[in-house]
N, C-alpha and C positions, 0 to 999 in steps of 0.2 A: 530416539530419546524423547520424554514425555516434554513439552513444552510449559517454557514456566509460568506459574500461576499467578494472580493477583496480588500483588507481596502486601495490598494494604490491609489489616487483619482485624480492626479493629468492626467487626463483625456484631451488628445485630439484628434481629428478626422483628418483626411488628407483633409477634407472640411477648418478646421479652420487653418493648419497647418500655415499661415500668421497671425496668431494670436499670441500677446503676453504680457501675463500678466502682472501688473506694478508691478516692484521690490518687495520683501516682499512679492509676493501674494503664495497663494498654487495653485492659476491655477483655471481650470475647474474644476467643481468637480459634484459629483452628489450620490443623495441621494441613501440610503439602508434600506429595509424593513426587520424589524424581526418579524416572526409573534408567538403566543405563543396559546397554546391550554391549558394549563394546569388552571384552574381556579385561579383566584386572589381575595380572603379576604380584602374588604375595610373598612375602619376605620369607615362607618360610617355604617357598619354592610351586606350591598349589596355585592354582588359578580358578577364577572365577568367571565363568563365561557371564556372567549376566547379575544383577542384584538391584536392588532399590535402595534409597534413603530416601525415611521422612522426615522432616525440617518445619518448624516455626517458624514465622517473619514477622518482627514486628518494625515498625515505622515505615519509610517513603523514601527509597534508592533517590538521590539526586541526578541531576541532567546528566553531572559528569561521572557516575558513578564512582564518587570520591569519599562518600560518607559510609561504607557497608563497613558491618563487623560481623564477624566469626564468635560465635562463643563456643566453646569446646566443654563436654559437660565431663563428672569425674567417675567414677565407679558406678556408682548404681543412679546416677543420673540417665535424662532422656532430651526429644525433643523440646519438653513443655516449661521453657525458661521463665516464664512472666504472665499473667493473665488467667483466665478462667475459660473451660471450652463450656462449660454451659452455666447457670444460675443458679446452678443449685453445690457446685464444688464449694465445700465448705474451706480448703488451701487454694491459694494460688499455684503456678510455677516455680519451682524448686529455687529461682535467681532472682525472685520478684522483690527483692528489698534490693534490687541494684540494676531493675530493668524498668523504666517507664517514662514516662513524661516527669521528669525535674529530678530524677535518679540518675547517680553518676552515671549508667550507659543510657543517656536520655531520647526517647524515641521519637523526641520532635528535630534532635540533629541527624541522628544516625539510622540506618535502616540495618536491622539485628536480625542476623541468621544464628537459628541453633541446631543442628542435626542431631537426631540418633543415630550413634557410631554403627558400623558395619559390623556385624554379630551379635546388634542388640536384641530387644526384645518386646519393644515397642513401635513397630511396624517395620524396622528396616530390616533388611534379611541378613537372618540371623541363626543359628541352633533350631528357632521351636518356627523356621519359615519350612514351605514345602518347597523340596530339591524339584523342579521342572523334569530333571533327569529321572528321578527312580521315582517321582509323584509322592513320595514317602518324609516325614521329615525329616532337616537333617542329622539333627540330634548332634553324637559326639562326631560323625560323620564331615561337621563344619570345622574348616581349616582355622587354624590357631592363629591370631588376627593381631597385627603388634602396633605400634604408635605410630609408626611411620608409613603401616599400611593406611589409616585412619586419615593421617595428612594427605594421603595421596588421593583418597574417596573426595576428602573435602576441596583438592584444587579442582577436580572432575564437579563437582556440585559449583566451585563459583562459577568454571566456563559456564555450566547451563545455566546460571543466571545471569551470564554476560559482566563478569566480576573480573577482572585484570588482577586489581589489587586490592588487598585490606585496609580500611583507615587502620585497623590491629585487630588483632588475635588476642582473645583474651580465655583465660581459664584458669582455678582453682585445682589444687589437687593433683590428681593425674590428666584432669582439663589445663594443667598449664604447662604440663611436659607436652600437652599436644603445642602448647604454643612456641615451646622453645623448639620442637622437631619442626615447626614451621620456619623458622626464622631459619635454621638451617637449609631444608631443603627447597624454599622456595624465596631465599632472600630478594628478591626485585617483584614479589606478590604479596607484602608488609609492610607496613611503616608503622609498625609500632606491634611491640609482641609483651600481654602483664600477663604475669605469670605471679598466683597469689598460694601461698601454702605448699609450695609445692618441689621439687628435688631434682638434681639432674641423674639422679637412680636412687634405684630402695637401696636401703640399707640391709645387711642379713637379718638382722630382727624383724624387719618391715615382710621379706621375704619369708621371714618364719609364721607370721601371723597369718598370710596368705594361703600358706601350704596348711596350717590347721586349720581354715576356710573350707579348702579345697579340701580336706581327708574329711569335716563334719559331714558334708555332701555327697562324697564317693561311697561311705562308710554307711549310706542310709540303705537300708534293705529295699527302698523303693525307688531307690537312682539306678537300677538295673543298666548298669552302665553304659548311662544318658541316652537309654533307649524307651525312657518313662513316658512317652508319649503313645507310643504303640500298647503301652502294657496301661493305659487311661491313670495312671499314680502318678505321684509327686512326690517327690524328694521334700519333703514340706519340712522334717523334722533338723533334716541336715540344713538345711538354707538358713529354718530360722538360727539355728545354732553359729552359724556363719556369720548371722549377721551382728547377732549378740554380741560378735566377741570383735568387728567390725568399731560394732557402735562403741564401747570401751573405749577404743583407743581415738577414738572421734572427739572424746571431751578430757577434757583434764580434771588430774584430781582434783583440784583448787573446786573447778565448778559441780564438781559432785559432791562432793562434801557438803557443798552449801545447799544443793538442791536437795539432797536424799538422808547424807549423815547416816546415821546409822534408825532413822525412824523405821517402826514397824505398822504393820496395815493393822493389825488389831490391838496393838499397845502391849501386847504379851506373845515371851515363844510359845510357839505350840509341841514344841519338842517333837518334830515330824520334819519331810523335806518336801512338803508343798511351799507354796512364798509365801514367806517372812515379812523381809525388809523390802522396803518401799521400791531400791534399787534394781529389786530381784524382778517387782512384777514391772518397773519401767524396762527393764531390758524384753523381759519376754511380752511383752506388749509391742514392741518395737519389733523385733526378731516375726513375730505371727502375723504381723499389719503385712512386713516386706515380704513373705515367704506366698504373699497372697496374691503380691503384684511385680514382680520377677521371675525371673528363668532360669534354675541351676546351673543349665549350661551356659547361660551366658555371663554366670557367676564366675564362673571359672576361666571365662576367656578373657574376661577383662582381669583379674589377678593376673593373670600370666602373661596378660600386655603389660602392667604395671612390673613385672618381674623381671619381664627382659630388658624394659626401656633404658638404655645406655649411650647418649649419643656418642661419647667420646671412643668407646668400646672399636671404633673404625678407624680413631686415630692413637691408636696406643695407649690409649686411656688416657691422652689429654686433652681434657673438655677447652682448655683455650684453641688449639687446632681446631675442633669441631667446629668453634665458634669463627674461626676466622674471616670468614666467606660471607660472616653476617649482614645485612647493612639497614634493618630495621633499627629503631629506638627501644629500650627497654625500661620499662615500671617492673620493679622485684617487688613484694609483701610479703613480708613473713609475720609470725603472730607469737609472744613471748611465751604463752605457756602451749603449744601446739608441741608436742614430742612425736608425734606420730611422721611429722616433718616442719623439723625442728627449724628455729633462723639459721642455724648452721651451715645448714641444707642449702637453704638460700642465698646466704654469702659465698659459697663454694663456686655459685654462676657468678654474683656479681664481683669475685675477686678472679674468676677468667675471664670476665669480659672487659676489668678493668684490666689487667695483662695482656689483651689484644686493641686495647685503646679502643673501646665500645662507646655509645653512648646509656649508661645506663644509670636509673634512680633506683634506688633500694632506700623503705620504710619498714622499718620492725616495730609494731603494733604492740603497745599493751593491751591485754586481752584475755579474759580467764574463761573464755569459754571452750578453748583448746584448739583443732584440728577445724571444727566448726567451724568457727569461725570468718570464716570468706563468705560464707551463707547468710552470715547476719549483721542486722543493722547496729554496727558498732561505730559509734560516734567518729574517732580519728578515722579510720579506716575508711569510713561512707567520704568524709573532709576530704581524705588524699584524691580518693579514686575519681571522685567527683573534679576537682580542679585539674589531673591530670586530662581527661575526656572531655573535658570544656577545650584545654590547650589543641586537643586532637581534633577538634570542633572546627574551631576557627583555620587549621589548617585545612581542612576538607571543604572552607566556605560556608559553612556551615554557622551563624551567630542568633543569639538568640538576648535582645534586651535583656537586661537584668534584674527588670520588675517579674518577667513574666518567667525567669528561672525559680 
């Protein structure tokens, strides 16, 4: 196993040495590979003799290794939570309004690991990695990868960082079903599991929107079924279509209305079906940006982790049993106009974990920017999450004056 690297990130060269990060940021930073040889047991019965994850680190592990946090990213997320890998990224980190010095997960308390999940696409091996076995990629050839495999990657990734336990486990989305599959299966490696935006299973409509994901992409005359690597194509038309109809359900109506309305890019129809409305060219502008920086196949693996994940599913479908065995602390967030996962969703954990006498906070967020939501800097929400990870601070030893927060 590859030994761990330098975890302090805040990296720069005497090239960029005129460079300087905007307030809040962790800086330059730059990925780390762990690679592992030991075989891995997947849930859907495959095995994996061998794979890598690559991971971000931002802040300074403490003596007692009491202040580490887990972030868990959601769909089409990666390693690159916070910061800039070079000077010229015009975005941060896809989490960077909730990672840095005086940000709820502030990285002068806590030292923040973020991995790219196992069948990503962004270094860890995944669909578009080469199999060592046949030299060839592995295309549809890579085993179907579920939420619980993902936990089991990431308890293997804290041993090699010499990580017992989590101050928590945090994630959005389907990043925070990894949190809850944590709190499960590794309750005495958490002390604390937020879970923002996010369900303890899809719903059939959630599942439907998936499966129309997955047929824009299968359906592409150049997904040559997920052997597009060998044949130098890209499924580019299916992904961005994927994603188009992804992003939709990402905002709420309230905040489209406002944004888009019914305006048109040239003030008149054209009586044709090239774009119109303002909405039309923000979706395929969105849809052609991702289709440029993803991997269909890994499109579809992470749907269908999203599609299975059920913890309760093992105990007769009730998620208070799942929960039993817990003994982390829990922070819920849900967001008022999120329908894609809805607070519904969200009360459905925190009224089983108040049925197994849990320790759990749950805040339901006004918020019109929908699904998003967890990604942005939204006043209450930034409030909550911030005073919660201050409390998880101080427990880890971790304090920090209050001028200098």
């Amino acid at each position: 196993m590859q030994e761990p690297d330098n975890h302090h990130v805040n990296v720069t060269t005497q090239a960029d040495s005129s460079w300087r990060p905007p307030e809040g940021s962790v800086g330059l930073v730059v990925p780390h590979v762990a690679s592992f040889d030991e075989p891995i047991a997947l849930q859907c019965g495959r095995t994996l003799p061998h794979y890598q994850l690559v991971y971000e680190a931002y802040g300074q592990l403490n003596a007692n290794k009491t202040n580490a946090v887990l972030i868990c990213h959601a769909l089409s997320g990666n390693q690159h939570a916070a910061g800039f890998h070079n000077i010229y990224d015009k975005k941060p980190g896809w989490w960077d309004a909730c990672i840095g010095p005086g940000k709820p997960i502030d990285t002068r308390r806590f030292f923040v690991v973020c991995p790219n999940n196992l069948g990503g696409c962004h270094g860890s091996t995944g669909p578009s990695s080469i199999n060592l076995e046949t030299s060839h990629h592995y295309g549809p050839d890579f085993p179907v990868i579920t939420v619980k495999d993902w936990v089991q990657t990431q308890a293997r990734l804290a041993d090699h960082l010499g990580i017992s336990q989590w101050a928590a486990v945090i994630g959005g989305s389907l990043g925070g079903m990894q949190a809850l599959q944590w709190s499960i299966d590794f309750p005495d490696r958490i002390r604390h599991a937020i879970i923002i935006a996010s369900a303890p299973k899809l719903s059939a409509q959630n599942i439907a929107f998936n499966e129309i994901a997955r047929q824009a992409i299968m359906s592409d005359p150049d997904f040559h079924q997920g052997r597009y690597y060998g044949e130098k194509s890209f499924p580019k038309r299916g992904l961005t279509l994927a994603r188009m109809l992804g992003h939709v359900t990402y905002l709420s109506e309230h905040l489209m209305r406002l944004k888009f309305g019914r305006e048109l890019k040239s003030g008149q129809f054209n009586f044709d079906f090239d774009v119109e409305f303002q909405v039309e060219s923000y979706l395929r502008y969105q849809g052609q940006v991702f289709s440029e920086n993803f991997d269909a196949n890994t499109y579809l693996l992470m749907t269908k982790a999203l599609d299975y994940f059920d913890p309760a599913a093992e105990y007769s479908g009730a998620l208070e049993h799942a929960l039993l065995k817990t003994k982390s602390q829990f922070l819920i967030m849900s967001f008022t106009t999120d329908w894609r996962f809805s607070p519904e969703r969200s009360e459905e954990m925190v009224n089983a974990l108040t049925a197994v006498q849990k320790d759990v906070s749950y805040v339901k967020i006004e918020a019109p920017q929908g699904h998003d939501s967890f990604l942005l800097n939204v006043p209450r929400y930034i409030s909550v999450f911030h005073a919660y990870m201050k409390n998880i601070a101080k427990e880890s030893g971790h304090t920090i004056e209050e001028s200098e927060s």
